[in-house]
PDBQT receptor file of N, H, CA, C and O in Angstrom, charges set to zero:
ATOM      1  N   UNK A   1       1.191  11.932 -65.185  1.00  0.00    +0.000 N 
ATOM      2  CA  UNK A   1       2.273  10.972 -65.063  1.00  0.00    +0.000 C 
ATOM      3  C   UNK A   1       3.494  11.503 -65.819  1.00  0.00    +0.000 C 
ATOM      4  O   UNK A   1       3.401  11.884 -66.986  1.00  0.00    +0.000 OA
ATOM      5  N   UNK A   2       4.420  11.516 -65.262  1.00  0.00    +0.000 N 
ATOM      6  H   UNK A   2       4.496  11.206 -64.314  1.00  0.00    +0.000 HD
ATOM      7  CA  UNK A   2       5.662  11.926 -65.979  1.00  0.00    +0.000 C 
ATOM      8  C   UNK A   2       6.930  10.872 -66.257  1.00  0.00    +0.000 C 
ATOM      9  O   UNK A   2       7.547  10.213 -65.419  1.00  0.00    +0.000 OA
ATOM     10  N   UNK A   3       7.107  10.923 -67.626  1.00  0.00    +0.000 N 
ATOM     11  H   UNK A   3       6.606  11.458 -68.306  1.00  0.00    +0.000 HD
ATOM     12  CA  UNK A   3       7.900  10.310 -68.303  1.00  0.00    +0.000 C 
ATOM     13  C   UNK A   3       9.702  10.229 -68.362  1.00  0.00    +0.000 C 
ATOM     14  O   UNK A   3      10.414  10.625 -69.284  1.00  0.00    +0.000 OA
ATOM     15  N   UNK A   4       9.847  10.012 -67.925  1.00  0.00    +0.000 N 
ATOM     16  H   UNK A   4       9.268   9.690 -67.176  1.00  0.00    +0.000 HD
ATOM     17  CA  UNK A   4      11.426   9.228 -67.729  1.00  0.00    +0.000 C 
ATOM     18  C   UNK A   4      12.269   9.082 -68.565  1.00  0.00    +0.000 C 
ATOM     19  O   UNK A   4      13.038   8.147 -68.341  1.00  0.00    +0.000 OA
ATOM     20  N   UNK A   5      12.482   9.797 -69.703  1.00  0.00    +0.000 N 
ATOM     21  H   UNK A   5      11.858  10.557 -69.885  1.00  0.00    +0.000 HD
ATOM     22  CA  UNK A   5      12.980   9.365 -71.063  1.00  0.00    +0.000 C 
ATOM     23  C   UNK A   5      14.188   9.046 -71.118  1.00  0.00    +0.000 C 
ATOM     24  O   UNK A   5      14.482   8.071 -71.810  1.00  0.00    +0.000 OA
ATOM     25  N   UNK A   6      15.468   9.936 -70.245  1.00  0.00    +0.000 N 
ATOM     26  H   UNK A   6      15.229  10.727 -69.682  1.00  0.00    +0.000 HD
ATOM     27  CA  UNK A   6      16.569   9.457 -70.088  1.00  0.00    +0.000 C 
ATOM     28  C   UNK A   6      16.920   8.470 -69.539  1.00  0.00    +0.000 C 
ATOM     29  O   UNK A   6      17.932   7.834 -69.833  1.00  0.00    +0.000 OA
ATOM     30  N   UNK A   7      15.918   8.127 -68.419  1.00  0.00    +0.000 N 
ATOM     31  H   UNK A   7      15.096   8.644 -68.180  1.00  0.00    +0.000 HD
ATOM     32  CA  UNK A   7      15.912   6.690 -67.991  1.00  0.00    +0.000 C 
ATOM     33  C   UNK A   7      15.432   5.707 -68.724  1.00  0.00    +0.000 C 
ATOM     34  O   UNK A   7      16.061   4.650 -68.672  1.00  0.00    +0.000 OA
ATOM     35  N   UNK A   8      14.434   5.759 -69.437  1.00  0.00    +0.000 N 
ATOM     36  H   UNK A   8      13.924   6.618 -69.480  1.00  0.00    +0.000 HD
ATOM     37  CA  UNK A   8      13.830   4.793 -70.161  1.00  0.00    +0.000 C 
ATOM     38  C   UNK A   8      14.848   4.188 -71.161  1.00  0.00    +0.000 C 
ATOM     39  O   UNK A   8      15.037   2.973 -71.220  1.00  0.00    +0.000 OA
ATOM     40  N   UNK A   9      15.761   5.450 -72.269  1.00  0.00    +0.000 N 
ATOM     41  H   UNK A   9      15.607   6.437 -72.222  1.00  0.00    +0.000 HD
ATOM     42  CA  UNK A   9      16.677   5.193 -73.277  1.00  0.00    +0.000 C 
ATOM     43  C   UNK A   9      17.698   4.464 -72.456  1.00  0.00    +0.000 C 
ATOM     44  O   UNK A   9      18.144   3.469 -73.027  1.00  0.00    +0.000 OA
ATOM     45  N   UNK A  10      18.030   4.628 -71.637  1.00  0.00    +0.000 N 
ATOM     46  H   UNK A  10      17.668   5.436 -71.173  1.00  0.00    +0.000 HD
ATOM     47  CA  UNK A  10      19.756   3.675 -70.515  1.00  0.00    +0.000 C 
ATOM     48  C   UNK A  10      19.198   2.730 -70.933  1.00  0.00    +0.000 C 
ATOM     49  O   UNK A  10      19.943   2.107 -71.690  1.00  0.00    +0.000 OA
ATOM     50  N   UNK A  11      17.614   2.002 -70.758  1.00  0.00    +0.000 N 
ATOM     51  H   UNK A  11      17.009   2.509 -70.144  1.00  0.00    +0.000 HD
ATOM     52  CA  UNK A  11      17.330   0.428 -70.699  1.00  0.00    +0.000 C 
ATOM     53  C   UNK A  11      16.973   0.055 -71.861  1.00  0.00    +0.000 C 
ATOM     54  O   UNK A  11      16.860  -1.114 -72.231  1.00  0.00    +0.000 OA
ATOM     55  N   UNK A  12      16.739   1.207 -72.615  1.00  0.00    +0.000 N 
ATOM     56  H   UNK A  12      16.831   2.156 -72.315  1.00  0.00    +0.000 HD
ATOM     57  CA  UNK A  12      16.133   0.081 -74.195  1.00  0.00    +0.000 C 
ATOM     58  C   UNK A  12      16.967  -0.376 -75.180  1.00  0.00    +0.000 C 
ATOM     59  O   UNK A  12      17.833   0.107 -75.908  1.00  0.00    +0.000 OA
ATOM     60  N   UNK A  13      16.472  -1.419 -75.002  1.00  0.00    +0.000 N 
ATOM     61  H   UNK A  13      15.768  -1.812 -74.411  1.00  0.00    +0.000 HD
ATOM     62  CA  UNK A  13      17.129  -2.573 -76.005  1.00  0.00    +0.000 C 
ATOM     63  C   UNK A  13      16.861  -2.515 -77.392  1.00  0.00    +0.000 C 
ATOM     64  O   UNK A  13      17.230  -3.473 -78.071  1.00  0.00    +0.000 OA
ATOM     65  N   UNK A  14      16.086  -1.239 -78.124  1.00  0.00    +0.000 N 
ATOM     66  H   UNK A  14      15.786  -0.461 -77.572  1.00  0.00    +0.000 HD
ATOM     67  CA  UNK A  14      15.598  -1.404 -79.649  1.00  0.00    +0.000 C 
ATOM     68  C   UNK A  14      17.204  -0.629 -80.247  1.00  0.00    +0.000 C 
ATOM     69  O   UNK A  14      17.856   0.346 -79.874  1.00  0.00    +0.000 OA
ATOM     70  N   UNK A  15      17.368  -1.657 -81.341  1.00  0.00    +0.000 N 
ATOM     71  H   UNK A  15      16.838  -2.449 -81.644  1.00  0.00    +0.000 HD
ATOM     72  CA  UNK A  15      18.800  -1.001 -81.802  1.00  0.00    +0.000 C 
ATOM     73  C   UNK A  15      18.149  -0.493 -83.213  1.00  0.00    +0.000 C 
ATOM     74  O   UNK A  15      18.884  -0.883 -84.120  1.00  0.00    +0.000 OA
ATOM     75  N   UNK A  16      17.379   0.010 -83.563  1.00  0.00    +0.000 N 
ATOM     76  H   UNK A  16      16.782   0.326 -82.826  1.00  0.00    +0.000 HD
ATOM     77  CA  UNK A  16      16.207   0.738 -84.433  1.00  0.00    +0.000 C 
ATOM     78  C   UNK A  16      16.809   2.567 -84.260  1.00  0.00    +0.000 C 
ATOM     79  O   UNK A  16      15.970   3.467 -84.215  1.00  0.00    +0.000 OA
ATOM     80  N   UNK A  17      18.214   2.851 -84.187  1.00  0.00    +0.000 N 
ATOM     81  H   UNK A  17      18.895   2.121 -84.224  1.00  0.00    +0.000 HD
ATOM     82  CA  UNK A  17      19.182   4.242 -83.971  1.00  0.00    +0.000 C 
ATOM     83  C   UNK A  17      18.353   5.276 -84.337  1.00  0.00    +0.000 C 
ATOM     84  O   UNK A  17      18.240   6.095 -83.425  1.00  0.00    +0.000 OA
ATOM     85  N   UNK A  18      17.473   5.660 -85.736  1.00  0.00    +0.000 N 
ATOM     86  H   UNK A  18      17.564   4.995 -86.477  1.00  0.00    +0.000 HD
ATOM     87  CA  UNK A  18      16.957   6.734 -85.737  1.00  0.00    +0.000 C 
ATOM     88  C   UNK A  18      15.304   6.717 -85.018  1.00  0.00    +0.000 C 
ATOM     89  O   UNK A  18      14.652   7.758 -85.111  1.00  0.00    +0.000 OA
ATOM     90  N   UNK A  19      14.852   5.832 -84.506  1.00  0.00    +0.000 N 
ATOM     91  H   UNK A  19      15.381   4.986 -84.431  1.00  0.00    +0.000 HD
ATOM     92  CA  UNK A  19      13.535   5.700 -83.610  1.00  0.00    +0.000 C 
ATOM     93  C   UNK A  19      13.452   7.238 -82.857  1.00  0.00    +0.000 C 
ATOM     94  O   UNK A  19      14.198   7.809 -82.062  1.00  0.00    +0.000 OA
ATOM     95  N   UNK A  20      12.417   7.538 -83.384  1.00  0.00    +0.000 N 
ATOM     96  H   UNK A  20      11.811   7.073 -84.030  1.00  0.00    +0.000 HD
ATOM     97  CA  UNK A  20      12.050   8.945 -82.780  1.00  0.00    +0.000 C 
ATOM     98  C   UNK A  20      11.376   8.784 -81.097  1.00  0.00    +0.000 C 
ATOM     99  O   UNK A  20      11.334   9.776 -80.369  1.00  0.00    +0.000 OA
ATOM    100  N   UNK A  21      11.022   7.819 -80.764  1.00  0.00    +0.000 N 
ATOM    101  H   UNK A  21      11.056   7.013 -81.356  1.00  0.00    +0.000 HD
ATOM    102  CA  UNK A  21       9.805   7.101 -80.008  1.00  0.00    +0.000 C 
ATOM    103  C   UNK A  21      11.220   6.341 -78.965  1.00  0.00    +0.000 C 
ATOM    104  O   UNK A  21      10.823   5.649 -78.028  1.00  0.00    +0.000 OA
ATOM    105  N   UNK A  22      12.428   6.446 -79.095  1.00  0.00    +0.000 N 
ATOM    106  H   UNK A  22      12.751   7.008 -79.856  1.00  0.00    +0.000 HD
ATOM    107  CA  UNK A  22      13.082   5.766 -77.935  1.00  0.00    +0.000 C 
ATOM    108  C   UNK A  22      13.203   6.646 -76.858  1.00  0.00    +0.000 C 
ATOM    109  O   UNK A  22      13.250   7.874 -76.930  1.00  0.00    +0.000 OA
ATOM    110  N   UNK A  23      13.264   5.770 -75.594  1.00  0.00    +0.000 N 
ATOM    111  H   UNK A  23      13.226   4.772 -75.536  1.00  0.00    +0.000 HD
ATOM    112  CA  UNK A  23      12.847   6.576 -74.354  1.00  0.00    +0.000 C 
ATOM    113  C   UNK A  23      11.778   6.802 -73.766  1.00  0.00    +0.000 C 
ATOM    114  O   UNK A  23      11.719   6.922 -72.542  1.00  0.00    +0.000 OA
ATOM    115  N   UNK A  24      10.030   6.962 -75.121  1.00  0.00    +0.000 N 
ATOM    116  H   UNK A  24      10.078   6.865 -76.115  1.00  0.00    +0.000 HD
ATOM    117  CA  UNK A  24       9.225   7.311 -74.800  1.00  0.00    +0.000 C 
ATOM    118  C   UNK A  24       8.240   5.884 -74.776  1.00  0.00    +0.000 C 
ATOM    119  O   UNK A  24       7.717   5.285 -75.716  1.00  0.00    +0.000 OA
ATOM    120  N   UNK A  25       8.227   5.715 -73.878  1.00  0.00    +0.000 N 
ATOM    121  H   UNK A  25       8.652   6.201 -73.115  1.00  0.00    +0.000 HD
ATOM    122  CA  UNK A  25       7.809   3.666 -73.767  1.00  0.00    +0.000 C 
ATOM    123  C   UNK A  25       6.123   3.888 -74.429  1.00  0.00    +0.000 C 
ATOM    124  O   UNK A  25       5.907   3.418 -75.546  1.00  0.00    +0.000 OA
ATOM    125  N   UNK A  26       5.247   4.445 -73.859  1.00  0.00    +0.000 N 
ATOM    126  H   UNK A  26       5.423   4.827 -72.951  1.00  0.00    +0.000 HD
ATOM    127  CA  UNK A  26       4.016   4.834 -74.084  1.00  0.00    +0.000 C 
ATOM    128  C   UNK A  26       3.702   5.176 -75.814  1.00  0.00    +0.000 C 
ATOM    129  O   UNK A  26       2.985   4.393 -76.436  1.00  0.00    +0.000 OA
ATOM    130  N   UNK A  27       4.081   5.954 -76.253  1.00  0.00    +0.000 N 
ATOM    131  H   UNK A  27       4.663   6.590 -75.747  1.00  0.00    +0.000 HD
ATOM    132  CA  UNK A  27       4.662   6.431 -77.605  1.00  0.00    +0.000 C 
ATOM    133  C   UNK A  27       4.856   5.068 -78.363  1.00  0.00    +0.000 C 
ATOM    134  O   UNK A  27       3.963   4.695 -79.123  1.00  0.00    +0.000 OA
ATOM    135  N   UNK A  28       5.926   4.351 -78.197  1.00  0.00    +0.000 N 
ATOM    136  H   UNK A  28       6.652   4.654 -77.579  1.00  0.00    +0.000 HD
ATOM    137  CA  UNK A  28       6.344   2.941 -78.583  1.00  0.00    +0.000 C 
ATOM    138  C   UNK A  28       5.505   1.970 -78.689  1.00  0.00    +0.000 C 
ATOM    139  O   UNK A  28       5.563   1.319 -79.732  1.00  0.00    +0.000 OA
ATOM    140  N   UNK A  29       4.633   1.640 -77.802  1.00  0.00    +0.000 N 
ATOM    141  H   UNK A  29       4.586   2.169 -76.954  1.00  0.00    +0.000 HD
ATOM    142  CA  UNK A  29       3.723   0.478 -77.510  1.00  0.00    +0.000 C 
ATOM    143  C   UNK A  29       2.572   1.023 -78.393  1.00  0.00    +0.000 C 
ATOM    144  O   UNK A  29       2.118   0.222 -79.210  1.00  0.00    +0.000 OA
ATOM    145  N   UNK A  30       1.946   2.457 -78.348  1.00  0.00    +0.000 N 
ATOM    146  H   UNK A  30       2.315   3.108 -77.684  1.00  0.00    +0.000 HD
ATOM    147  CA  UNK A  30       1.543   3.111 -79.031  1.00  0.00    +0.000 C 
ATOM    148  C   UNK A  30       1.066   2.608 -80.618  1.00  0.00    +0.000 C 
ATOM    149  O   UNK A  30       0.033   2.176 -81.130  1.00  0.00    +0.000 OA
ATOM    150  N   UNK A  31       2.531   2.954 -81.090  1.00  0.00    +0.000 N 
ATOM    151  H   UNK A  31       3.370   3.306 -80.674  1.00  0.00    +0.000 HD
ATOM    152  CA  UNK A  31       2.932   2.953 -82.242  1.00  0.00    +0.000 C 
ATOM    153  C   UNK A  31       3.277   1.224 -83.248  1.00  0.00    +0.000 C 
ATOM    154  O   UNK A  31       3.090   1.002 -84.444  1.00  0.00    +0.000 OA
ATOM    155  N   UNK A  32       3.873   0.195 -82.049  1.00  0.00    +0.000 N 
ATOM    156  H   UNK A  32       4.025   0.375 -81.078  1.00  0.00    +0.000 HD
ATOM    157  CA  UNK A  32       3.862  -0.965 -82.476  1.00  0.00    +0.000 C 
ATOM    158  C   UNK A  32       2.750  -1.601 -82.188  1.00  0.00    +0.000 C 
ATOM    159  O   UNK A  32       3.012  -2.770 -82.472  1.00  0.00    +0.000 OA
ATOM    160  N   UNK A  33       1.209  -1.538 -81.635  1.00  0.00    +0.000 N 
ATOM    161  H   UNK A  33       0.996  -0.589 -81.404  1.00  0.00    +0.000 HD
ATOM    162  CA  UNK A  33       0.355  -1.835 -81.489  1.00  0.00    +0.000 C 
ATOM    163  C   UNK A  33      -0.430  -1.394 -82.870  1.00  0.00    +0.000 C 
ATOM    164  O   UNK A  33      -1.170  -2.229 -83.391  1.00  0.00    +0.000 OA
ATOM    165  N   UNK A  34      -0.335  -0.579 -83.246  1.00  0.00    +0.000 N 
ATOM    166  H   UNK A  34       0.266   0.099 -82.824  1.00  0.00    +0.000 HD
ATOM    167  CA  UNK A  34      -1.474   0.388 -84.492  1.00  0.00    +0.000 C 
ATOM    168  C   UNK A  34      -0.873  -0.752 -85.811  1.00  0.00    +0.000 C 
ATOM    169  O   UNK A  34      -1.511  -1.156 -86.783  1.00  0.00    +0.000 OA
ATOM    170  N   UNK A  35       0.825  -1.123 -85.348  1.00  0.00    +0.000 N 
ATOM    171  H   UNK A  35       1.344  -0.795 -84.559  1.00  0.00    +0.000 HD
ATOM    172  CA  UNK A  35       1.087  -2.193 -86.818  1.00  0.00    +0.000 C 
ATOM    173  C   UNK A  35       0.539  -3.325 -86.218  1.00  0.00    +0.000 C 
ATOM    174  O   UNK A  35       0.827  -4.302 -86.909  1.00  0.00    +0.000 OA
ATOM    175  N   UNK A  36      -0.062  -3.606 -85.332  1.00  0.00    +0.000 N 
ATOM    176  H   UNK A  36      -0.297  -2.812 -84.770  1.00  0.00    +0.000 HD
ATOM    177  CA  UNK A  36       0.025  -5.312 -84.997  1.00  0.00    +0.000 C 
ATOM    178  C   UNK A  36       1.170  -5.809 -84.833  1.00  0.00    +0.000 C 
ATOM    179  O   UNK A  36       1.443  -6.642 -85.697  1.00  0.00    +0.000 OA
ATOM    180  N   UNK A  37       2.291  -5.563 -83.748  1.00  0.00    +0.000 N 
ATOM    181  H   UNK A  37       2.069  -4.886 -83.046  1.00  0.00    +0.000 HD
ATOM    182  CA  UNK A  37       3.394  -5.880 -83.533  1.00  0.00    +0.000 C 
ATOM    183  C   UNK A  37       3.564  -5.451 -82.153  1.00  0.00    +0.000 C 
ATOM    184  O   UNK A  37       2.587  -5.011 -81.546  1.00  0.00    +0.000 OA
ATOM    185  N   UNK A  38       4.661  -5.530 -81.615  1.00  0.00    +0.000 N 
ATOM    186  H   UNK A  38       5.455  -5.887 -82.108  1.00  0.00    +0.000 HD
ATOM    187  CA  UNK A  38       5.112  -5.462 -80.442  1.00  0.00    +0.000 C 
ATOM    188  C   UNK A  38       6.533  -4.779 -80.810  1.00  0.00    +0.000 C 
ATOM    189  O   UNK A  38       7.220  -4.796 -81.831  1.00  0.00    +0.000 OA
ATOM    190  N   UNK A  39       6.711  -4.026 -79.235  1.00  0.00    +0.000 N 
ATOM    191  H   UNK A  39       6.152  -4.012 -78.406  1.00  0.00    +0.000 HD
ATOM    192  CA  UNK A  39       8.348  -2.956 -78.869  1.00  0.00    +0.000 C 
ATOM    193  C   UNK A  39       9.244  -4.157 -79.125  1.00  0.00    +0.000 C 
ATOM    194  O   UNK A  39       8.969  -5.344 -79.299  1.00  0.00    +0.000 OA
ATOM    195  N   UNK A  40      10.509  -3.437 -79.094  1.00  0.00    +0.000 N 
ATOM    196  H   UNK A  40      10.734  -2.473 -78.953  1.00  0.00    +0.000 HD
ATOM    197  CA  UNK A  40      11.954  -4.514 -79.649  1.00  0.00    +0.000 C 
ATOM    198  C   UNK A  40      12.058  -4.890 -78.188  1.00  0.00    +0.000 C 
ATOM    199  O   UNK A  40      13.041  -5.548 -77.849  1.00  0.00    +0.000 OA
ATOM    200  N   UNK A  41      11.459  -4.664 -77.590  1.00  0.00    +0.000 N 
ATOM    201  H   UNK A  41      10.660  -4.130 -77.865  1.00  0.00    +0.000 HD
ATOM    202  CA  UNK A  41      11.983  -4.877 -75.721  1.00  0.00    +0.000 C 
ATOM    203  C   UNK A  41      11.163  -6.193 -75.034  1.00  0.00    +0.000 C 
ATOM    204  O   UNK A  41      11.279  -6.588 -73.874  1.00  0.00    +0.000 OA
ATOM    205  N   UNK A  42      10.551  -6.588 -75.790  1.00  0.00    +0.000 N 
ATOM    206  H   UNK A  42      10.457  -6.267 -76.732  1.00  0.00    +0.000 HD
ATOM    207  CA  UNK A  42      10.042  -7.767 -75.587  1.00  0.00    +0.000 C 
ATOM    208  C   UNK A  42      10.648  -9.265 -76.356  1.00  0.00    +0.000 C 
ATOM    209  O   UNK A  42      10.291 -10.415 -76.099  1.00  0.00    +0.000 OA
ATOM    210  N   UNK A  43      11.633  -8.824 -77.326  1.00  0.00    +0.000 N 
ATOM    211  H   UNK A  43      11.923  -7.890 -77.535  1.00  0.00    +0.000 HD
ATOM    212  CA  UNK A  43      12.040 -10.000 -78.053  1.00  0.00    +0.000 C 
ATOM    213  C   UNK A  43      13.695 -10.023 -77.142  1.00  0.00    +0.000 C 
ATOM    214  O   UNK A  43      14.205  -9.118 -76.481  1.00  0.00    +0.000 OA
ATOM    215  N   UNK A  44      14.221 -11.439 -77.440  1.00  0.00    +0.000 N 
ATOM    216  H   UNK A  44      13.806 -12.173 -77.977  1.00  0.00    +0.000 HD
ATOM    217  CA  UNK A  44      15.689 -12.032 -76.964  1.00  0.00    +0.000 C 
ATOM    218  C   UNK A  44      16.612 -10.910 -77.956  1.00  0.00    +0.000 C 
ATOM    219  O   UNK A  44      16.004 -10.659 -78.997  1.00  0.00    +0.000 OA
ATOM    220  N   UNK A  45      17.653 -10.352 -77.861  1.00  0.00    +0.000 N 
ATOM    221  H   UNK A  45      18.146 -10.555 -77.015  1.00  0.00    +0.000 HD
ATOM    222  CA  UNK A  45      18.628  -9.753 -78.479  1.00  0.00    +0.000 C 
ATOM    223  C   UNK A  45      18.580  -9.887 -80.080  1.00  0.00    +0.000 C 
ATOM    224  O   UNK A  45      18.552  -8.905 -80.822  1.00  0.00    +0.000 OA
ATOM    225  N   UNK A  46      18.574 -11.130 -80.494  1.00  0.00    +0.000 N 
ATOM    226  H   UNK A  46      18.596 -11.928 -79.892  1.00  0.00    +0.000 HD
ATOM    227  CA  UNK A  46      19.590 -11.628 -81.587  1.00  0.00    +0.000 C 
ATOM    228  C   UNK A  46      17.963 -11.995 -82.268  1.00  0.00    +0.000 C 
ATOM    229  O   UNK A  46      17.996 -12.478 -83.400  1.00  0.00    +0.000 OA
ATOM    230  N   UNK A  47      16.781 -11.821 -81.734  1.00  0.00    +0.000 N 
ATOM    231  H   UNK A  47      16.755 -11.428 -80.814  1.00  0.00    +0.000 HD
ATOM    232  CA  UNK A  47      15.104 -11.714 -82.534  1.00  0.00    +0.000 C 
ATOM    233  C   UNK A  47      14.813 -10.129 -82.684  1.00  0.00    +0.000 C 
ATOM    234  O   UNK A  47      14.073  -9.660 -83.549  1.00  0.00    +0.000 OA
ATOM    235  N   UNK A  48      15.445  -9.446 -81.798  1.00  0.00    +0.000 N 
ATOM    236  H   UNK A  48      16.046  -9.827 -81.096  1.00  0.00    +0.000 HD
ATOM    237  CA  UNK A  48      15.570  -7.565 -81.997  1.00  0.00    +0.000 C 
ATOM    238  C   UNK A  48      15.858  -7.625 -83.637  1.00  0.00    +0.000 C 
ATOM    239  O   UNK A  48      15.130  -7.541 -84.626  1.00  0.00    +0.000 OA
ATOM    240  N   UNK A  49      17.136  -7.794 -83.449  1.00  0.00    +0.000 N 
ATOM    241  H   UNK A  49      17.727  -7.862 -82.646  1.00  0.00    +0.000 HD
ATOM    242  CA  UNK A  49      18.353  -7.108 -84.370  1.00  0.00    +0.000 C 
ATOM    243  C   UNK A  49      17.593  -7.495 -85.559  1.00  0.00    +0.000 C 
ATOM    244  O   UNK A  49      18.108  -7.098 -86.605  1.00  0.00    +0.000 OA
ATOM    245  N   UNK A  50      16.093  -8.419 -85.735  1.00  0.00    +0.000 N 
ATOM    246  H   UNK A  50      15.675  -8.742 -84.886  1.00  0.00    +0.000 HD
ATOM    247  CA  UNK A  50      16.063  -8.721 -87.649  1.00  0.00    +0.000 C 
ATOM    248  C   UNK A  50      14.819  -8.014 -88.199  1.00  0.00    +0.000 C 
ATOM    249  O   UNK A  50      14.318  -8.167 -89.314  1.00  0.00    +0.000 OA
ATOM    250  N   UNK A  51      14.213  -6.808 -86.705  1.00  0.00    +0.000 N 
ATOM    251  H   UNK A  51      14.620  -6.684 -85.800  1.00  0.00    +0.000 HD
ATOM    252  CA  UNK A  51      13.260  -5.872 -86.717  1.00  0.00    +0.000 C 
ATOM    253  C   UNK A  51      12.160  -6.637 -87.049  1.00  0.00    +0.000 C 
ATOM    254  O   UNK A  51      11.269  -5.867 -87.410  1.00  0.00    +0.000 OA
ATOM    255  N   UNK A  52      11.776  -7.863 -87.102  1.00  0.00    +0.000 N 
ATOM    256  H   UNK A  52      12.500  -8.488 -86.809  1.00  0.00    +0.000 HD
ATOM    257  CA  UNK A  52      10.501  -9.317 -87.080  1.00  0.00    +0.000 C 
ATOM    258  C   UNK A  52       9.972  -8.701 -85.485  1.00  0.00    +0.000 C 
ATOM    259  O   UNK A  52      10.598  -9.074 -84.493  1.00  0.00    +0.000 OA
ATOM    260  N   UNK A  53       8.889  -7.827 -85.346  1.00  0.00    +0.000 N 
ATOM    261  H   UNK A  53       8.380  -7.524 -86.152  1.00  0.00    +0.000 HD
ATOM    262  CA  UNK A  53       8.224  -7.474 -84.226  1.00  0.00    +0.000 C 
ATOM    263  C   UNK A  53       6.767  -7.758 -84.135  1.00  0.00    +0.000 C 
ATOM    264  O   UNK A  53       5.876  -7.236 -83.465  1.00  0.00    +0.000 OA
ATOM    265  N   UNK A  54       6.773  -8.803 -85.060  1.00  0.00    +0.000 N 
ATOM    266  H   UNK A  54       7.496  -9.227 -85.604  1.00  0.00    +0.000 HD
ATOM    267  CA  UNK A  54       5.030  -9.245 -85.105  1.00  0.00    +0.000 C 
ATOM    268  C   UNK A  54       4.969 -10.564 -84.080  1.00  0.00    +0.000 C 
ATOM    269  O   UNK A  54       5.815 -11.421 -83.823  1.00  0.00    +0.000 OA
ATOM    270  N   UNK A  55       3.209 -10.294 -83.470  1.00  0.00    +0.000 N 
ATOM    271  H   UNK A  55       2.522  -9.598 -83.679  1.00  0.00    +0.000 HD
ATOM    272  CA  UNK A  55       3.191 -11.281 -82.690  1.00  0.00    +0.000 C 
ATOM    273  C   UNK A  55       3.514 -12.699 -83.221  1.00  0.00    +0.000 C 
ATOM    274  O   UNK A  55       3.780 -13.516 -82.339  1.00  0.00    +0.000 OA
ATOM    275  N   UNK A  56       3.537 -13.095 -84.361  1.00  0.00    +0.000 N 
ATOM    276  H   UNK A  56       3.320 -12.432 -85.077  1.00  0.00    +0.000 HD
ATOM    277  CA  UNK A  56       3.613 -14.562 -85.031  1.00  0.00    +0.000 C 
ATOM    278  C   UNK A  56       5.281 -15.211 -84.259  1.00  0.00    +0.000 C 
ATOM    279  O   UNK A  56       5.451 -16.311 -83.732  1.00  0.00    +0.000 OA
ATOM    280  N   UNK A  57       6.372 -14.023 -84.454  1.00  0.00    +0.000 N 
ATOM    281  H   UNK A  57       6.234 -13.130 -84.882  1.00  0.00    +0.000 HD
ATOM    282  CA  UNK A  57       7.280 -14.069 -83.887  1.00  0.00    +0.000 C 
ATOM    283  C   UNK A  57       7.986 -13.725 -82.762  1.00  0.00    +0.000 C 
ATOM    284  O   UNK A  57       9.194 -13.919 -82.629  1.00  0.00    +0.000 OA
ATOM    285  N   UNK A  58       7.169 -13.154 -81.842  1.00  0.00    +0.000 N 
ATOM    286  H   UNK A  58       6.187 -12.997 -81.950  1.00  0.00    +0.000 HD
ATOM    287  CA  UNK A  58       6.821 -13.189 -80.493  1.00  0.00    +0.000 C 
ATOM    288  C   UNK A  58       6.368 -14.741 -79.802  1.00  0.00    +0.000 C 
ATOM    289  O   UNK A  58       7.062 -15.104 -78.852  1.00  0.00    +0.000 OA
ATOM    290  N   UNK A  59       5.447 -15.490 -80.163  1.00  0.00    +0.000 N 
ATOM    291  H   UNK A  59       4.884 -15.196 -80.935  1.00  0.00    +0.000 HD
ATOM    292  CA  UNK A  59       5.122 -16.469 -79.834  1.00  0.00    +0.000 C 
ATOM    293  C   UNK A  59       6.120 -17.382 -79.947  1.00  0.00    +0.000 C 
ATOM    294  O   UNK A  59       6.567 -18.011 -78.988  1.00  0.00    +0.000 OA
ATOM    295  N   UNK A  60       6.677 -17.539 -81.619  1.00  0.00    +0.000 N 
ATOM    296  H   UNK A  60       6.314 -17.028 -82.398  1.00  0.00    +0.000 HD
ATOM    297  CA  UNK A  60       7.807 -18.258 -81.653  1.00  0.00    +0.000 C 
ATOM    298  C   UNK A  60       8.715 -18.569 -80.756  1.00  0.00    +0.000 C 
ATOM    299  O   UNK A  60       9.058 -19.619 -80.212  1.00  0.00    +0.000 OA
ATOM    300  N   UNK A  61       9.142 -17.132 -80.680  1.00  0.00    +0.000 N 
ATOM    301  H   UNK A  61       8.862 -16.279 -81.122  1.00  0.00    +0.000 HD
ATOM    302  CA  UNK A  61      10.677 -17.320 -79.830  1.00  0.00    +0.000 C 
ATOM    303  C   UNK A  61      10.409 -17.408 -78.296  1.00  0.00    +0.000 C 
ATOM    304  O   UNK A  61      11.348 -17.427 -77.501  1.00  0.00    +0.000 OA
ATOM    305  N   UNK A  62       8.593 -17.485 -77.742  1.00  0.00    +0.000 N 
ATOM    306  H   UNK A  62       7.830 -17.470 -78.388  1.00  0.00    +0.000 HD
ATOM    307  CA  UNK A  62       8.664 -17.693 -76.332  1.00  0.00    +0.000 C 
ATOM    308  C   UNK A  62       7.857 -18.703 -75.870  1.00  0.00    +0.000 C 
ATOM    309  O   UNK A  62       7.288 -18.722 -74.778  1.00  0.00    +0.000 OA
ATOM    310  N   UNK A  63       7.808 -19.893 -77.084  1.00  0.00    +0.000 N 
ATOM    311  H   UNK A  63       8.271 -19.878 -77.971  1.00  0.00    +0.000 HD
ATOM    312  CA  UNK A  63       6.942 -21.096 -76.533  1.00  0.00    +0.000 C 
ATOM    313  C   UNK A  63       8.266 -21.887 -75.950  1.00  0.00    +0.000 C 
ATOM    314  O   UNK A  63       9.473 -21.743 -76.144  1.00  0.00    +0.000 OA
ATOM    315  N   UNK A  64       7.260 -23.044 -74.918  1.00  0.00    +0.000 N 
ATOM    316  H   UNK A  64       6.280 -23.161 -74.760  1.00  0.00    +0.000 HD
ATOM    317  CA  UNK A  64       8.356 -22.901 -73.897  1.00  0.00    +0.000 C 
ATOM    318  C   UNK A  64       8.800 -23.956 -74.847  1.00  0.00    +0.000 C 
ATOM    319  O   UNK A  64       9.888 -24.511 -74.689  1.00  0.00    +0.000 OA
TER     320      UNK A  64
């Protein structure tokens, strides 16, 4: 399977600038799974920006 990285970086929403892992989605999910957390690409903008990527605050911001 081949990876898309320049495409992937156009769409990601993690404003996390020195992330070695942007672009590489697999890598990412990877890596925020091993903390018990989730990619910045799953939270609303303004739940990104306070780097809170744990599921506790995942749920939060998407009960209906």
């Amino acid at each position: 399977m081949e990876c898309h990285v320049e495409k992937n970086k156009a769409q990601c929403t993690c404003t996390y600038e020195p992330c070695p892992r942007k672009g590489k989605c697999c890598e990412c999910v990877a890596y925020h799974r091993k903390h018990n957390e989730l990619p910045g690409c799953f939270f609303p903008p303004e739940i990104e920006k306070t780097y809170d990527r744990s599921v506790r605050r995942f749920i939060q911001c998407h009960r209906g």
